[in-house]
N, C-alpha and C positions, 0 to 999 in steps of 0.2 A: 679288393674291390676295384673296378678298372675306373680309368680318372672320368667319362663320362659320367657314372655314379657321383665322384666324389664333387663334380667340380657344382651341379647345385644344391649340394650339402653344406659346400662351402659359402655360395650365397645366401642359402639362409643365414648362416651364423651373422652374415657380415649385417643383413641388415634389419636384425631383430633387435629392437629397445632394450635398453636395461632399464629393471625397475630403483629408485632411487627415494627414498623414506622423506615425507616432511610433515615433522611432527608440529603441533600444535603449544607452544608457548602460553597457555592460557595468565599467567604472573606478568608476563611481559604486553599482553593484550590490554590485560586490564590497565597498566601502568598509564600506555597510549590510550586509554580510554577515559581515565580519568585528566589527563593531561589535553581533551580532545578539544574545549574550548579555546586551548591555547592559541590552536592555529585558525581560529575565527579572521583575525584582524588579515591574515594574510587572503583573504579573497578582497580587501581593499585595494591589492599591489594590482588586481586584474581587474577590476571593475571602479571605476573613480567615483562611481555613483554610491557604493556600497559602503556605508563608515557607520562602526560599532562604537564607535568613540562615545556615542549619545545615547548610546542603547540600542535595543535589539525590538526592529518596528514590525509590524506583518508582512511586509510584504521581504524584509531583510530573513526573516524568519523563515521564510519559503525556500529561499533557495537552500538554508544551511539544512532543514529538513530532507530537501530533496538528495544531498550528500550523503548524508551521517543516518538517519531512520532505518531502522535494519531490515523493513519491507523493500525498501528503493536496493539498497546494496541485493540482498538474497535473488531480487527478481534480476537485477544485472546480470548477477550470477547466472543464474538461469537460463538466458538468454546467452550467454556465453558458451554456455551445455551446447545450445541447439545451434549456435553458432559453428562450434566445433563439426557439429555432426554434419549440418548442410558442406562447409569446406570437403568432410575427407568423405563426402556419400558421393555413389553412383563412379568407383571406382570397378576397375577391372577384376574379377575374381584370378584369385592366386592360382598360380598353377600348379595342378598337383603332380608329384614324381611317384612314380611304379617302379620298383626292380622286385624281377620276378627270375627266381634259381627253380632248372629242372635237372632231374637227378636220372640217368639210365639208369635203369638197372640190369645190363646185357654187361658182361664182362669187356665193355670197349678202352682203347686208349682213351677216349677225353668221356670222361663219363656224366661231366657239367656242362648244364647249360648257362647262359644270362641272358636277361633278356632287360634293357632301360628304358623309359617313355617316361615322357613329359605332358600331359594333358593340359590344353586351353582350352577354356570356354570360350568360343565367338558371342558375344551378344548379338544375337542377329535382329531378336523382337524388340530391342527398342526399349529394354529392363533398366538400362542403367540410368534412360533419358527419366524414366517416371521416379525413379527412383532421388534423381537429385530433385524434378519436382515438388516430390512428397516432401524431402527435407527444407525446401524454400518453403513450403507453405507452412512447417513446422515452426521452422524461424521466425516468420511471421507474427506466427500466435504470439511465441515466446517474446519475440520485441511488443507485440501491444499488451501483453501481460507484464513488462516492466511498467509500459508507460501510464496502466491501470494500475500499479502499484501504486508510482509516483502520483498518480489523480486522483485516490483514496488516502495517502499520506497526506495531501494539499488538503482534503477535503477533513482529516481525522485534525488537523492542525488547527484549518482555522475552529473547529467546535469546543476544542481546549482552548483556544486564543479570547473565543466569548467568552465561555466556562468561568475565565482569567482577569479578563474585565466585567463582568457580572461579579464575581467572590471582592475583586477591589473595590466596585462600587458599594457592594452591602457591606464588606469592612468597613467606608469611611462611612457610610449613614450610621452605621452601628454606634461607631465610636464616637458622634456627633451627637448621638442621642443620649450615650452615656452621661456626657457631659452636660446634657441638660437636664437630665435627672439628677443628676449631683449637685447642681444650681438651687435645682428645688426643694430638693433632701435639707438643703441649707436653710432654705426658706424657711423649709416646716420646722423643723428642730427652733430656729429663733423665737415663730411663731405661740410652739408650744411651750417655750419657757419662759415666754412671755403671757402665758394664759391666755393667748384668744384662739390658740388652736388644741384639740383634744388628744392625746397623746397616741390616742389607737389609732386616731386618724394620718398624725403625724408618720407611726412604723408604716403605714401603708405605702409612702415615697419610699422611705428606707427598701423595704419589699419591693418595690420598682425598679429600685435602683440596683440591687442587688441581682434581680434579674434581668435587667439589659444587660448589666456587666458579664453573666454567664453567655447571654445573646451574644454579646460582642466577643466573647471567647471562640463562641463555636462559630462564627463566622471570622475570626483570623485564621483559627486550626485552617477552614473548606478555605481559607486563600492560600494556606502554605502549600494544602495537596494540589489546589488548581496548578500552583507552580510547578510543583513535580511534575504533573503531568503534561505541563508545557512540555519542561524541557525533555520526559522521555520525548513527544512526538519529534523534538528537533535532534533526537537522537544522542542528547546531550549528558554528562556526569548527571548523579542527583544532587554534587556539591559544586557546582558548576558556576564560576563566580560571571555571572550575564546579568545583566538585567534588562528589563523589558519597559518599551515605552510605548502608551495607551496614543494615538493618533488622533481616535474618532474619542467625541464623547460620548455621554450614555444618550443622551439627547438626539442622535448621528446612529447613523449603521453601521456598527459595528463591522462587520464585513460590506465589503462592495456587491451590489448586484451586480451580476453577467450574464442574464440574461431577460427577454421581451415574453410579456406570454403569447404577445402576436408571434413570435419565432419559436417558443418552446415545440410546441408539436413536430413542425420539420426537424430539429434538431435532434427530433428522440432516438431518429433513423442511424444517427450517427454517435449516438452516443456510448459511453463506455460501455453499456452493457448491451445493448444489438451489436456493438460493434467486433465484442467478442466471440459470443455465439455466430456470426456471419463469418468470422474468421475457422471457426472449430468445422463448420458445412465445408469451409473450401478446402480446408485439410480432410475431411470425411473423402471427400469427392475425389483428392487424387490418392486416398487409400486403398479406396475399390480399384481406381484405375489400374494401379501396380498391381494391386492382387490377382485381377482379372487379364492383366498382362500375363501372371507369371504360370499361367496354365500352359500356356505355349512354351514347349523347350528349347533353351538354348544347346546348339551344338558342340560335341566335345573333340575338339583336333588332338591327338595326339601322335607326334613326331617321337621314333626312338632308335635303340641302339642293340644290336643282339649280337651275340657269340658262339655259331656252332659250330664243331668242330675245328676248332682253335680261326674259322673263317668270321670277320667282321659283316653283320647286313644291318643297313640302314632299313627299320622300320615306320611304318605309319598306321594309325587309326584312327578312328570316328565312335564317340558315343552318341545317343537320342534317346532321352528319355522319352518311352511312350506316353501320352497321356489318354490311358484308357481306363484305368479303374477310380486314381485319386482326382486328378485334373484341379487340383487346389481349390476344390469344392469347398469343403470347411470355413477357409479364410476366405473365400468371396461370400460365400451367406453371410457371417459376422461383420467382415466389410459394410456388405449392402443393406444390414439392421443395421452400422453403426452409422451411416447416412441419412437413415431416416430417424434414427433418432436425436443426432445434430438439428436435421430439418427442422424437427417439429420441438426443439431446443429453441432455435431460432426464433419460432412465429410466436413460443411463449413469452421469449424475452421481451419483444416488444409488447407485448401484453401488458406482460408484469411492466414494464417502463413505464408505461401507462397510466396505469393504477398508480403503480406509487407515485407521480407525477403529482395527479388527481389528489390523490390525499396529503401528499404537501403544499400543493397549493392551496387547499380548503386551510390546512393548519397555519398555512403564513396570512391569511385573510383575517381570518378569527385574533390568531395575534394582536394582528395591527390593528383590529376594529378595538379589540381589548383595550389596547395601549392607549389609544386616542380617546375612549369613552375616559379612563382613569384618568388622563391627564386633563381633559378638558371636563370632567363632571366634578369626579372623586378628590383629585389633588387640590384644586380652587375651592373646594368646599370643608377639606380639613385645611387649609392656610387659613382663609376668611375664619374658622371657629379659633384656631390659633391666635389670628389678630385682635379678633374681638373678648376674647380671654386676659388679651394682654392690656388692651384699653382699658377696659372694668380696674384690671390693677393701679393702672396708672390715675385714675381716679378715684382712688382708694377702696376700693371694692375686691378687693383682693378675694378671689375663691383657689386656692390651693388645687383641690380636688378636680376643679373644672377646668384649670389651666394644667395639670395632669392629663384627665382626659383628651382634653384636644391634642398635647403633647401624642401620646399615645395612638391617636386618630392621624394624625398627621404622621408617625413613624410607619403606620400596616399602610394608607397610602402610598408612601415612598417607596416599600417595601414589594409593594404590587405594582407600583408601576417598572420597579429592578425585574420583578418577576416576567411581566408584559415584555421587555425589552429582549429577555433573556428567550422570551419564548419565540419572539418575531426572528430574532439574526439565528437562532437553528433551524428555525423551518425555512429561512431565507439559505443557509445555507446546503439543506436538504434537497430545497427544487434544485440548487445550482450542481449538487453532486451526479444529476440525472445528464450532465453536458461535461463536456472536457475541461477540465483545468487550463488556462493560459499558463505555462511554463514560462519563472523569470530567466530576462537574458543575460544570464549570470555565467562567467567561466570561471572554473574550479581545477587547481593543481589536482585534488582529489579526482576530479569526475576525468581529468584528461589522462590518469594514472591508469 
């Protein structure tokens, strides 16, 4: 083969990759997995604001989520795909090599032919320009689908964070109630061996008592799970030695409002989810573009080398694909369905934003009217029966039964106003999932890695 042939056969070889194996360690993952709180303390060396020493608070809890949650890393990922792609798009097409042997068949001295060429495509229409386009608008996507990851982690966190302080608050009412049925249980049993109380009426505390205790069982267990599921949202072991420290009381919101209902409406335009769908249209847009580019052919130069009769000629040619029968018909229809069905993707999302906007805000209104009738009707009126239970005792008027019942009245009170609270800070944090997360300005060895 003569060295024209040979010599870009030789640059292929030189500048094609090798493939290189990297397997997955899953024994050595998990080790670093469960080992994964260890390195909490060290986002303190970067941030002086940031100390676990005291526990792990909401908003300390944000940024370790926004690390470690394996929605935030996958979508990084992600985004790094598309990062790649935009870098190595709208390069030059390879040029392809021809050798072409003809054979006489005339009984001559040189009875071979060779014939070499090199073919380049000129982009002359301007393919490659739309081309990296497309990939920037790709990119795009893929960075605000991290940053939607990260704003549904923020948003998934704080409703285990309530979830977390709700199950703590009804553990200690639970357990507070316990103990004053146990008080009472004591009561009755004196009472009734002292014969001024009747022994069936006496088991009846017993029975009280017996069933708070079960109460206050199933509401430790829903505190242990609330904790799991903290700490999955913080991305964290399930044996993960953190503990967490409540800021706000139950009395306090639980989470912070961020934002005005005078401002929600404009904000809808920008929010996570228009703001998606408004990204997927401008990727649509420069899909047709390329497509509907790519009906126009580029030209094919090819520069070569031939051999006849033992004489050297430098050749050249030209390809042009016609565009008479295909013209990239196919991929511009589906293109230009796949723009309007972006479009009309778009006008629903704001819709939908809408609505759902609408019915969380109804649900955070209801809440709060809830919560303020209970605390100002319901809770003052099982304390006051509470009190005046306890007076009658204290003047020797002792009723067991009716200082029971108020007991009892006064716990489903408490119970409903836990409930009221729990219902306000979800549907408070439902409107605010409808607007962007404020991301904490926290640096991470992790997130700079």
């Amino acid at each position: 083969m003569s060295r024209p042939t040979l010599l870009p056969l030789a640059l292929i070889a030189a500048a094609c990759e090798s493939y290189s194996p990297a397997p997955v360690d899953l024994n050595q993952h998990l080790r670093a997995f469960e080992d994964r709180s260890g390195s909490i303390p060290r986002f303190a060396e970067q941030n002086p604001g940031f100390d676990v020493s005291d526990g792990i608070t909401l908003a300390e809890a944000r940024a370790i989520a926004l690390v470690h949650h394996p929605d935030c890393r996958l979508a990084r990922r992600r985004a790094g795909v598309a990062h790649a792609h935009h870098e190595e798009s709208g390069r030059f097409a390879d040029p392809r090599l021809g050798v072409y042997f003809e054979r006489i068949l005339e009984n001559l001295p040189r009875q071979w032919l060779t014939a070499t060429g090199v073919t380049w495509t000129l982009p002359l229409t301007g393919r490659l320009g739309l081309q990296r386009a497309l990939a920037a608008a790709e990119l795009d996507t893929a960075t605000l689908d991290a940053r939607i990851a990260e704003h549904r982690t923020l948003v998934a966190l704080d409703r285990a964070w309530v979830n977390w302080c709700i199950a703590t608050e009804r553990d200690r009412v639970s357990q507070a109630f316990v103990e004053q049925t146990a008080d009472l249980t004591t009561i009755a049993q004196k009472l009734a061996a002292a014969g001024q109380l009747d022994r069936t009426q006496a088991r009846v505390f017993e029975l009280e008592r017996t069933s708070r205790q079960n109460s206050a069982g199933i509401a430790r267990d829903a505190l242990a799970v609330a904790r799991l599921q903290l700490l999955r949202q913080l991305g964290l072991h399930p044996a993960a030695d953190v503990r967490f420290v409540q800021t706000a009381t139950a009395s306090e919101s639980l989470v912070a409002e961020r934002t005005t209902p005078s401002a929600r409406r404009t904000l809808l335009f920008t929010g996570p989810q228009v703001a998606r769908a408004r990204r997927r249209h401008a990727e649509s847009e420069r899909s047709l573009e390329l497509e509907i580019r790519k009906q126009w052919p580029d030209l094919g130069f090819t520069p070569g080398h031939a051999e006849e009769d033992g004489q050297p000629r430098a050749t050249i040619g030209f390809t042009l694909p016609l565009p008479i029968f295909n013209r990239n018909a196919r991929a511009i229809a589906a293109a230009r369905a796949e723009r309007e069905l972006r479009g009309e993707t778009l006008r629903v999302a704001l819709e939908q934003a809408t609505q759902d906007l609408a019915i969380a805000e109804q649900q955070l209104q209801l809440a709060r009217a809830r919560r303020q009738r209970i605390e100002n009707e319901l809770l003052p009126l099982a304390e006051r029966q509470l009190q005046d239970s306890r007076t009658l005792a204290d003047r020797g008027r002792l009723d067991p039964l009716l200082l029971l019942d108020a007991l009892r009245r006064l716990f489903d009170a408490r119970l409903a106003r836990i409930d009221a609270i729990a219902a306000a800070n979800l549907a408070q944090v439902t409107v605010d999932s409808a607007f962007w997360n404020l991301l904490p300005a926290m640096r991470t060895p992790e997130v700079e890695s």
